[in-house]
PDB file of N, CA, C and O in Angstrom:
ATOM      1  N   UNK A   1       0.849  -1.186   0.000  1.00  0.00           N
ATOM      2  CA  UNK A   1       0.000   0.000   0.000  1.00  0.00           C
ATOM      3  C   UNK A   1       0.890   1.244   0.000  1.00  0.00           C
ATOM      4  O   UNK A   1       1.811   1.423   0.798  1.00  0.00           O
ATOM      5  N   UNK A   2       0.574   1.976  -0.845  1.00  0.00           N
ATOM      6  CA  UNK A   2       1.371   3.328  -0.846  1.00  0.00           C
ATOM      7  C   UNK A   2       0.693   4.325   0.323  1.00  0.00           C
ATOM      8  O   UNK A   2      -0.471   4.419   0.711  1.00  0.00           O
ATOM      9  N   UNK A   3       2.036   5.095   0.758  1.00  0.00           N
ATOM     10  CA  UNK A   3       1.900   5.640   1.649  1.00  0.00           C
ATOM     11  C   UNK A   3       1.493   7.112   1.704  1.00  0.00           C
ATOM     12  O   UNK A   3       1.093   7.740   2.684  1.00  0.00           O
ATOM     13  N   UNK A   4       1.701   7.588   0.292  1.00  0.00           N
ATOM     14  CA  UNK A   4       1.338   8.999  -0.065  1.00  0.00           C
ATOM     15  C   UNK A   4       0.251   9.260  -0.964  1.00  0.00           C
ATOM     16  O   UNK A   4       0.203   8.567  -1.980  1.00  0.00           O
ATOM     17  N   UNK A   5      -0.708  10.211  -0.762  1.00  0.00           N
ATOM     18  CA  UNK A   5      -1.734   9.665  -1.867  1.00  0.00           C
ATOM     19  C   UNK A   5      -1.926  10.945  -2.935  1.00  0.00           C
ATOM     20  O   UNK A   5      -2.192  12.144  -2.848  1.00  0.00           O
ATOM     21  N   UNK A   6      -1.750  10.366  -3.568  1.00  0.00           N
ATOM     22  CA  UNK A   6      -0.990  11.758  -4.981  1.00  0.00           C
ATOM     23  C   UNK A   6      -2.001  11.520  -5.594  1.00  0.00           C
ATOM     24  O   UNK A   6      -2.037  12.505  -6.331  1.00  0.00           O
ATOM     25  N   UNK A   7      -3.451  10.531  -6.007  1.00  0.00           N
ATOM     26  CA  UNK A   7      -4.594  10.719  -6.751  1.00  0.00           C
ATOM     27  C   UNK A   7      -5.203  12.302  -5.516  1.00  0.00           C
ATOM     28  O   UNK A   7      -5.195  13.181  -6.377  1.00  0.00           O
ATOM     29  N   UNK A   8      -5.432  12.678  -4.844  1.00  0.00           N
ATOM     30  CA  UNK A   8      -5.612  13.455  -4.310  1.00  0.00           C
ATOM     31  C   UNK A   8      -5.567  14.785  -4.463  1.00  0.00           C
ATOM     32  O   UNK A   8      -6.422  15.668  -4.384  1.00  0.00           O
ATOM     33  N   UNK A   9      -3.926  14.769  -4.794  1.00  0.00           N
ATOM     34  CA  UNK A   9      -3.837  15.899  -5.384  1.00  0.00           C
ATOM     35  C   UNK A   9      -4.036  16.079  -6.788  1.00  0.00           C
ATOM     36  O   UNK A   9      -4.253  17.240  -7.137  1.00  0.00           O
ATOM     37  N   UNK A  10      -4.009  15.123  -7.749  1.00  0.00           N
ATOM     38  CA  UNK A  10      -4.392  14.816  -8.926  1.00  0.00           C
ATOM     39  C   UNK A  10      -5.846  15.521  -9.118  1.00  0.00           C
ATOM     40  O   UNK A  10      -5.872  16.616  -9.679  1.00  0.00           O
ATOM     41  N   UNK A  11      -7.068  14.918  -8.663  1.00  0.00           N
ATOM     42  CA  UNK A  11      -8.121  15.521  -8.605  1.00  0.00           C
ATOM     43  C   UNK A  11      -8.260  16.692  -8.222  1.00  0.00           C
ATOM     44  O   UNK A  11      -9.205  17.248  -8.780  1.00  0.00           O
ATOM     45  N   UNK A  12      -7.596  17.446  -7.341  1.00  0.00           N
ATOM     46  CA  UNK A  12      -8.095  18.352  -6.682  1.00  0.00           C
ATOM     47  C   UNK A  12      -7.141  19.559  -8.194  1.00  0.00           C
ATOM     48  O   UNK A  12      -7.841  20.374  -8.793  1.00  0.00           O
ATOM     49  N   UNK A  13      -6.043  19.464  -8.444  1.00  0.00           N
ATOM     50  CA  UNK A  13      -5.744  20.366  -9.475  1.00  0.00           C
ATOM     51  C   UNK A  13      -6.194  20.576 -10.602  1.00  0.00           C
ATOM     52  O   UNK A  13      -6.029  21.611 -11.247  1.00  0.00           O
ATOM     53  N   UNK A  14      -7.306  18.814 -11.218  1.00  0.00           N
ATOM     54  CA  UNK A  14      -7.938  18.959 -12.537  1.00  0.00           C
ATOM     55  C   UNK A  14      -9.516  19.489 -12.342  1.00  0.00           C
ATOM     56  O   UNK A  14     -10.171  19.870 -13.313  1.00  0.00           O
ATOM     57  N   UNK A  15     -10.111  19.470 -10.833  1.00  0.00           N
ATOM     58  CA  UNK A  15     -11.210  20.354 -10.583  1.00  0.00           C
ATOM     59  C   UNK A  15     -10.948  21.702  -9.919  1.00  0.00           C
ATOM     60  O   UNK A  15     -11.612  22.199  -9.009  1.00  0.00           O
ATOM     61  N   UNK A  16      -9.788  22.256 -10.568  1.00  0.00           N
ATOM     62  CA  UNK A  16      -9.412  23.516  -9.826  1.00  0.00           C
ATOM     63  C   UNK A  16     -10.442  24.533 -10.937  1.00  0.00           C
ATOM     64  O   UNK A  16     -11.033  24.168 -11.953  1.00  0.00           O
ATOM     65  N   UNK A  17     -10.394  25.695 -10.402  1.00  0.00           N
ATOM     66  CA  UNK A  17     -11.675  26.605 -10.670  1.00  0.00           C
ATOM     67  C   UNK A  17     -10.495  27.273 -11.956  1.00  0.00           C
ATOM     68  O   UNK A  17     -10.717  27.385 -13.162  1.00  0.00           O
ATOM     69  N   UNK A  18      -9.164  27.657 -11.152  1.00  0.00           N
ATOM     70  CA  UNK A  18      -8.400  28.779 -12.585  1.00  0.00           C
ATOM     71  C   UNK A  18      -6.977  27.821 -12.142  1.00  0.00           C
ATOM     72  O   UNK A  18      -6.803  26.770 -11.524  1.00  0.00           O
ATOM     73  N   UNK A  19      -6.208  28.698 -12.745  1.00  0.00           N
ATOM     74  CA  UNK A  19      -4.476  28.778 -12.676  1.00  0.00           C
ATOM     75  C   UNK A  19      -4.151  29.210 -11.172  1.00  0.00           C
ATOM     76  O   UNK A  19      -3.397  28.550 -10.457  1.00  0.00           O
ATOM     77  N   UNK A  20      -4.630  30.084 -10.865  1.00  0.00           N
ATOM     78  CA  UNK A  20      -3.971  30.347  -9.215  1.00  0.00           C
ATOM     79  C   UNK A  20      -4.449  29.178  -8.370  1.00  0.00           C
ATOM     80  O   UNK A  20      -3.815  28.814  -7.380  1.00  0.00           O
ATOM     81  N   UNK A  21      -5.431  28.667  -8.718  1.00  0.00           N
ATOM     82  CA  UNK A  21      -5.854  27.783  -7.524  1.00  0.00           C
ATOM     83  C   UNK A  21      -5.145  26.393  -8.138  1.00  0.00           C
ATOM     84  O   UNK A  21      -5.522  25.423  -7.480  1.00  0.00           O
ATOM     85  N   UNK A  22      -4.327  26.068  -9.093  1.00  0.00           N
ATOM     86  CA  UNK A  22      -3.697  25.091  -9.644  1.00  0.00           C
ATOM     87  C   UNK A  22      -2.455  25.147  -9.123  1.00  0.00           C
ATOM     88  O   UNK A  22      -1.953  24.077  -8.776  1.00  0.00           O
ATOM     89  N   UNK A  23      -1.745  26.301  -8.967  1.00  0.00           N
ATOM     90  CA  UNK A  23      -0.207  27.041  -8.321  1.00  0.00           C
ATOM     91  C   UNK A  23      -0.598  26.570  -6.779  1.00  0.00           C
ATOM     92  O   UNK A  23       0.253  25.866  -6.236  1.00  0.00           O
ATOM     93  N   UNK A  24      -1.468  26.795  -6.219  1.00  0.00           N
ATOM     94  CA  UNK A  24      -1.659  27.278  -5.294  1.00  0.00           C
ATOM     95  C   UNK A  24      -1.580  25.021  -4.195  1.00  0.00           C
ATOM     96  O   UNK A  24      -1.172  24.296  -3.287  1.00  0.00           O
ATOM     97  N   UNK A  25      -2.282  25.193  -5.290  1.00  0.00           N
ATOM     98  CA  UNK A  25      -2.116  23.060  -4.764  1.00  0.00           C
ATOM     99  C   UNK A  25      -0.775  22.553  -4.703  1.00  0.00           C
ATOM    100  O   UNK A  25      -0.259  21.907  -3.792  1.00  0.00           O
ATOM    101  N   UNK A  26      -0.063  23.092  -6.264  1.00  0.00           N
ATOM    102  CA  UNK A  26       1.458  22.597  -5.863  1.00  0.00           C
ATOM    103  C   UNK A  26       2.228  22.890  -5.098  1.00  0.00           C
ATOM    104  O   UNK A  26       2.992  22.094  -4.553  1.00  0.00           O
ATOM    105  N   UNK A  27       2.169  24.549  -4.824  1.00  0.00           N
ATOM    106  CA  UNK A  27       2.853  25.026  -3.635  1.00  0.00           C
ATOM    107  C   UNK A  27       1.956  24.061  -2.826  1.00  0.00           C
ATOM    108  O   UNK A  27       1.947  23.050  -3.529  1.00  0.00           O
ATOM    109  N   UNK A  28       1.277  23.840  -1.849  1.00  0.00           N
ATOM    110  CA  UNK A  28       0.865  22.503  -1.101  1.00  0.00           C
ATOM    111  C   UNK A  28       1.769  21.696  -1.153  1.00  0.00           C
ATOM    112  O   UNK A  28       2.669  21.750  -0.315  1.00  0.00           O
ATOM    113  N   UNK A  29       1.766  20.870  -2.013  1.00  0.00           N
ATOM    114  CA  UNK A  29       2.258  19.404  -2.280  1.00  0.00           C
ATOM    115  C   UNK A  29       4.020  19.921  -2.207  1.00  0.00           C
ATOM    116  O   UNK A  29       4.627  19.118  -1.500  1.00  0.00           O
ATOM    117  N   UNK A  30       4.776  20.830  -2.652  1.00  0.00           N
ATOM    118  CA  UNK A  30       5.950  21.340  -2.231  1.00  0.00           C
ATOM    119  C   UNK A  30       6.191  21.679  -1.159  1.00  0.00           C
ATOM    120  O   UNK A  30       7.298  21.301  -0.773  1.00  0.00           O
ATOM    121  N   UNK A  31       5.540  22.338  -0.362  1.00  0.00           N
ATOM    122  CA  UNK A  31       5.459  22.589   1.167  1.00  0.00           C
ATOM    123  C   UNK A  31       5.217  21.229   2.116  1.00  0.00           C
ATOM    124  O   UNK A  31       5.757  20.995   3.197  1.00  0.00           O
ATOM    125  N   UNK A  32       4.418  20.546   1.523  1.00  0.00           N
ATOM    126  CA  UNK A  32       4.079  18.913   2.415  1.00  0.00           C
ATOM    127  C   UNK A  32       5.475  18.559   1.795  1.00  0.00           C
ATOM    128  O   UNK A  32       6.305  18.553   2.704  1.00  0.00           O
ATOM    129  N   UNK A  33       6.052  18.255   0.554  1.00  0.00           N
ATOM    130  CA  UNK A  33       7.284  17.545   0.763  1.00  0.00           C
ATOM    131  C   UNK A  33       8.724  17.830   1.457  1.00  0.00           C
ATOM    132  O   UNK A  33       9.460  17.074   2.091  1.00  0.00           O
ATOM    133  N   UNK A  34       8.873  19.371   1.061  1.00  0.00           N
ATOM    134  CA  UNK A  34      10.126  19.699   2.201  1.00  0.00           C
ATOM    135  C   UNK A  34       9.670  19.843   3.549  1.00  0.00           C
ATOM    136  O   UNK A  34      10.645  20.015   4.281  1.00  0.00           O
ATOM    137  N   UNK A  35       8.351  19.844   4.317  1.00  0.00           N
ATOM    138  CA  UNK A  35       8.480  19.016   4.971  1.00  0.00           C
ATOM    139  C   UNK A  35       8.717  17.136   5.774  1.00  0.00           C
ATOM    140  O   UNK A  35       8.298  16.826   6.890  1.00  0.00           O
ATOM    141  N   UNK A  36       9.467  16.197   4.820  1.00  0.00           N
ATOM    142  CA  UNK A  36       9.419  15.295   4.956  1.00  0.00           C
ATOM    143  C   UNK A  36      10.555  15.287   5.253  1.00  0.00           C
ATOM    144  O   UNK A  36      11.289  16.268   5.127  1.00  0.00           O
ATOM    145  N   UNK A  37      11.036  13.780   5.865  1.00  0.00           N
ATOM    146  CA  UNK A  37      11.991  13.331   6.153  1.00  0.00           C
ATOM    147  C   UNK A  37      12.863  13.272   4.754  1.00  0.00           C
ATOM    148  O   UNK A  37      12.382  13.788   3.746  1.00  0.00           O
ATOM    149  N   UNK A  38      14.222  12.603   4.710  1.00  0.00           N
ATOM    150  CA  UNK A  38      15.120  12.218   3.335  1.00  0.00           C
ATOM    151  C   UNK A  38      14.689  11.145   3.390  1.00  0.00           C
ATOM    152  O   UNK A  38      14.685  10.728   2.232  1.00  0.00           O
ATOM    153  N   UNK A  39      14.211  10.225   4.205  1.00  0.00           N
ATOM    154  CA  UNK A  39      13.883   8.850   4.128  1.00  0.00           C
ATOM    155  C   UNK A  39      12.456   8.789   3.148  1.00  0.00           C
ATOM    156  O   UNK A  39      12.330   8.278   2.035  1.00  0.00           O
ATOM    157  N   UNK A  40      11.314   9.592   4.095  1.00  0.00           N
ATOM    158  CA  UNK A  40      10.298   9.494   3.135  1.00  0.00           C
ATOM    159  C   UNK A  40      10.076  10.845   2.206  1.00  0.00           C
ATOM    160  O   UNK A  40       8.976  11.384   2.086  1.00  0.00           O
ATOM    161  N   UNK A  41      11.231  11.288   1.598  1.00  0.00           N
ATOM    162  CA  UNK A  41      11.527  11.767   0.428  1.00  0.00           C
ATOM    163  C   UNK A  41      11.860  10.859  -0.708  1.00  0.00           C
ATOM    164  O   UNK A  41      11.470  10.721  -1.867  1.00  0.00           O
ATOM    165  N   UNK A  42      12.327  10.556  -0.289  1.00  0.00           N
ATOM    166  CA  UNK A  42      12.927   8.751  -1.327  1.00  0.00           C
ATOM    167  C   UNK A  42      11.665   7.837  -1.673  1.00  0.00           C
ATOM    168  O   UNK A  42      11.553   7.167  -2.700  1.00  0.00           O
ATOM    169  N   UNK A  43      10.616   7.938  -0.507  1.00  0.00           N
ATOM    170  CA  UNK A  43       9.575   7.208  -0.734  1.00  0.00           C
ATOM    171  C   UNK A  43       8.766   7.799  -1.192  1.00  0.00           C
ATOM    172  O   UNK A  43       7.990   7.063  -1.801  1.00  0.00           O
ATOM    173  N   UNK A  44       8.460   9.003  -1.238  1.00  0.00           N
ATOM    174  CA  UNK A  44       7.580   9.877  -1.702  1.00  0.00           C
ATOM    175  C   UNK A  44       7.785  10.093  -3.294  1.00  0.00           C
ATOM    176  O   UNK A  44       6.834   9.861  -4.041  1.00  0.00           O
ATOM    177  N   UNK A  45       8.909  10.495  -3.765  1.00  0.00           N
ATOM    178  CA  UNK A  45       9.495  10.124  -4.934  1.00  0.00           C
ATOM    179  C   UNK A  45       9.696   8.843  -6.022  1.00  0.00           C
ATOM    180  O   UNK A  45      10.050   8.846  -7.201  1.00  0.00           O
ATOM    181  N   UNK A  46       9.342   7.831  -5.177  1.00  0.00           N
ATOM    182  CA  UNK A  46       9.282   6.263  -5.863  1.00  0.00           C
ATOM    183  C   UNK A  46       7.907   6.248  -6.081  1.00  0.00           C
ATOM    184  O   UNK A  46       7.319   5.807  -7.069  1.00  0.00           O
ATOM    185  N   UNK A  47       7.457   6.744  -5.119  1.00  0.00           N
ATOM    186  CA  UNK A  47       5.585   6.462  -5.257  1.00  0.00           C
ATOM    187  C   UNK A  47       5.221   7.553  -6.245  1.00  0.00           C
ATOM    188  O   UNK A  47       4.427   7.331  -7.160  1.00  0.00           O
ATOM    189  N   UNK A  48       5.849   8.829  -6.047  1.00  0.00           N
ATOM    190  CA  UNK A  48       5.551   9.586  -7.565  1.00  0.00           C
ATOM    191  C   UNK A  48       5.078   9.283  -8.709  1.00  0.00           C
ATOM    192  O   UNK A  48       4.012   9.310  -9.324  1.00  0.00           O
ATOM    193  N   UNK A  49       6.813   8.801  -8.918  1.00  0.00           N
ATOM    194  CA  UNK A  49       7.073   8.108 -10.230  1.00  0.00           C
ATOM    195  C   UNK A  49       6.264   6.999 -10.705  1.00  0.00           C
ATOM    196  O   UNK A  49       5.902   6.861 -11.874  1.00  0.00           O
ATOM    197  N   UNK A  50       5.918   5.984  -9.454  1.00  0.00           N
ATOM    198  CA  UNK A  50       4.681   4.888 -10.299  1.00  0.00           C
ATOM    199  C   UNK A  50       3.218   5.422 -10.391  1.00  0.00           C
ATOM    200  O   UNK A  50       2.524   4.720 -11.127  1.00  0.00           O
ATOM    201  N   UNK A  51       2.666   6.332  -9.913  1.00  0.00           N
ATOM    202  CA  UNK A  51       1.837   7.063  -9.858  1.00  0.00           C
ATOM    203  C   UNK A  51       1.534   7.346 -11.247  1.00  0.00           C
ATOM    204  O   UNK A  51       0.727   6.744 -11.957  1.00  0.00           O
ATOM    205  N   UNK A  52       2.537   8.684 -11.668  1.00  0.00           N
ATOM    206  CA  UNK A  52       2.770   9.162 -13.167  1.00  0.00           C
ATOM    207  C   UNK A  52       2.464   8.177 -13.964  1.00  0.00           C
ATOM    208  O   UNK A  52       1.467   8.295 -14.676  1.00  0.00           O
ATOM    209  N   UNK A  53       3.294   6.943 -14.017  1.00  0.00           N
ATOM    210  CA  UNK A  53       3.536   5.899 -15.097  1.00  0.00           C
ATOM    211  C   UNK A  53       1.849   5.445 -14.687  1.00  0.00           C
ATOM    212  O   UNK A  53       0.870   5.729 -15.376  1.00  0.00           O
ATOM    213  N   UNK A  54       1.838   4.974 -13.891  1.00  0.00           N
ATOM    214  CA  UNK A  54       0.245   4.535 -14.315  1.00  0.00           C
ATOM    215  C   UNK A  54      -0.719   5.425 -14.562  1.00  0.00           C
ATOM    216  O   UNK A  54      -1.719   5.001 -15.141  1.00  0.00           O
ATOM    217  N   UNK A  55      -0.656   6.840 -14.194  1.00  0.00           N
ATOM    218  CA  UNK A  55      -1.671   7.760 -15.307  1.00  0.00           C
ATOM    219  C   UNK A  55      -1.483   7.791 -16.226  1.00  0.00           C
ATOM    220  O   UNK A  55      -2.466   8.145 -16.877  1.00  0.00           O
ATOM    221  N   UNK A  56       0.207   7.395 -17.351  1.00  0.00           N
ATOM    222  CA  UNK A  56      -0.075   8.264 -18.157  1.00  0.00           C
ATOM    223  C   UNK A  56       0.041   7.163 -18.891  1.00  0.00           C
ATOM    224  O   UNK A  56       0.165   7.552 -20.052  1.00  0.00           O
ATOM    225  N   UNK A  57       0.078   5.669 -18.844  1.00  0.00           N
ATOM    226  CA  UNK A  57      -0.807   4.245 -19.509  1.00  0.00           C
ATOM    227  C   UNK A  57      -2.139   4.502 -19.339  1.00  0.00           C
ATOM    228  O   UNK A  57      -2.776   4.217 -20.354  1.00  0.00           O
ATOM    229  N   UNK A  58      -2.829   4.948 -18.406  1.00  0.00           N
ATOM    230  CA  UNK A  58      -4.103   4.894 -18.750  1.00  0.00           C
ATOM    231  C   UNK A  58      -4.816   6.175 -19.618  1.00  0.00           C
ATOM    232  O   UNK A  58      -5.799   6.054 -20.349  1.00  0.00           O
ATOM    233  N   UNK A  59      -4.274   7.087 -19.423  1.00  0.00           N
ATOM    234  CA  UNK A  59      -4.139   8.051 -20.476  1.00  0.00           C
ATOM    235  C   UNK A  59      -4.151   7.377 -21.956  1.00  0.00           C
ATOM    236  O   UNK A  59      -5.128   7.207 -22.685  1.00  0.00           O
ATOM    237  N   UNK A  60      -2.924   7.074 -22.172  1.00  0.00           N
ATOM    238  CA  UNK A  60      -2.319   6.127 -23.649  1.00  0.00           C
ATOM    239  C   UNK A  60      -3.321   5.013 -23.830  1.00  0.00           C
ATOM    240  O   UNK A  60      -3.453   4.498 -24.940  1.00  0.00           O
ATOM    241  N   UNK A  61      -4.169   4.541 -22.599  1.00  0.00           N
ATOM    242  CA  UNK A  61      -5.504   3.075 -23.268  1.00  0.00           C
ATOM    243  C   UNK A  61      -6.403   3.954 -23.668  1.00  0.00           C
ATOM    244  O   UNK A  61      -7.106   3.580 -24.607  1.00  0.00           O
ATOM    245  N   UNK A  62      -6.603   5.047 -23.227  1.00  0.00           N
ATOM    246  CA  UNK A  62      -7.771   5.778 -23.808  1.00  0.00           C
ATOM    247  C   UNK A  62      -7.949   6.421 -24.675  1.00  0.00           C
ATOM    248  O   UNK A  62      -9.049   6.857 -25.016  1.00  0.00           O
ATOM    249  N   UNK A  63      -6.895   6.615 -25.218  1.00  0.00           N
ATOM    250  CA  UNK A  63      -6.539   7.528 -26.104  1.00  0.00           C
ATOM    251  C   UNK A  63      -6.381   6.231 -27.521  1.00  0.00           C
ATOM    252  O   UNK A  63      -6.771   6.356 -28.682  1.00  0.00           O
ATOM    253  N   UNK A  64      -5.792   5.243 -26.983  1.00  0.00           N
ATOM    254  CA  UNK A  64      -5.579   4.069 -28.179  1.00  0.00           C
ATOM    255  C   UNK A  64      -7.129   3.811 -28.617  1.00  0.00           C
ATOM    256  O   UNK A  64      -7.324   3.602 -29.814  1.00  0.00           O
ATOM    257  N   UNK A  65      -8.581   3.812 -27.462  1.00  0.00           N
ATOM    258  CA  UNK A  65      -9.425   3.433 -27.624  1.00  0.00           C
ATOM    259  C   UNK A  65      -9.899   4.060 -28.529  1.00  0.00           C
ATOM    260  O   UNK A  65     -10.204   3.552 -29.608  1.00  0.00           O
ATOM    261  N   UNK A  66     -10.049   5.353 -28.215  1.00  0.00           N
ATOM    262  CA  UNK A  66     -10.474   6.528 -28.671  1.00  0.00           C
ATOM    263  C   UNK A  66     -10.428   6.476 -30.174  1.00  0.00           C
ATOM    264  O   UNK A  66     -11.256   6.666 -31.065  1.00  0.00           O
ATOM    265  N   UNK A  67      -9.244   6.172 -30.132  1.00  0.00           N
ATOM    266  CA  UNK A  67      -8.547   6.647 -31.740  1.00  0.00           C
ATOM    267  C   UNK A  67      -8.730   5.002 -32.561  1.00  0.00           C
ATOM    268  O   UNK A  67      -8.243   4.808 -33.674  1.00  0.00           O
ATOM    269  N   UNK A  68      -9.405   4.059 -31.896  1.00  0.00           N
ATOM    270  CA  UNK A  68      -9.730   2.976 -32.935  1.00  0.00           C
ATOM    271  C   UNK A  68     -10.947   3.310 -33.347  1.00  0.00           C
ATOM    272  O   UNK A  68     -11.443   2.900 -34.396  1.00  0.00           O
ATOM    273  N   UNK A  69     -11.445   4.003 -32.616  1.00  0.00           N
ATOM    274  CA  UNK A  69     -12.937   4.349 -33.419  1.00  0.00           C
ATOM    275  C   UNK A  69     -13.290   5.077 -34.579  1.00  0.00           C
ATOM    276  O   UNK A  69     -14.469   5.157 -34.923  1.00  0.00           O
TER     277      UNK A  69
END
């Protein structure tokens, strides 16, 4: 089980109202990470990265779907 939950912030920046309130989440998520340890910086960063990769395959199935039609 991952320990950081980055769909969270995911949603909350693609139902953001404008651009400041999009800035305004990452500063969040930058402020929650330098507050972390180096330990769960390392973990926070691994869980990132598989995060990304599995949005942006499911991105790429939908888009494959999409585009067989």
């Amino acid at each position: 089980m991952n320990k950081f939950d980055f769909k969270k912030y995911h949603i909350k920046a693609m139902n953001a109202q404008n651009e400041e309130e999009k800035a305004n989440i990452n500063l969040e998520l930058k402020e929650y990470y330098a507050s972390l340890s180096e330990e769960d910086k390392k973990i926070f960063n691994e869980e990132l990265q598989s995060f990304l990769i599995k949005e942006m395959a499911n991105i790429k199935s939908v888009y494959n779907g999409a585009s067989q039609n």
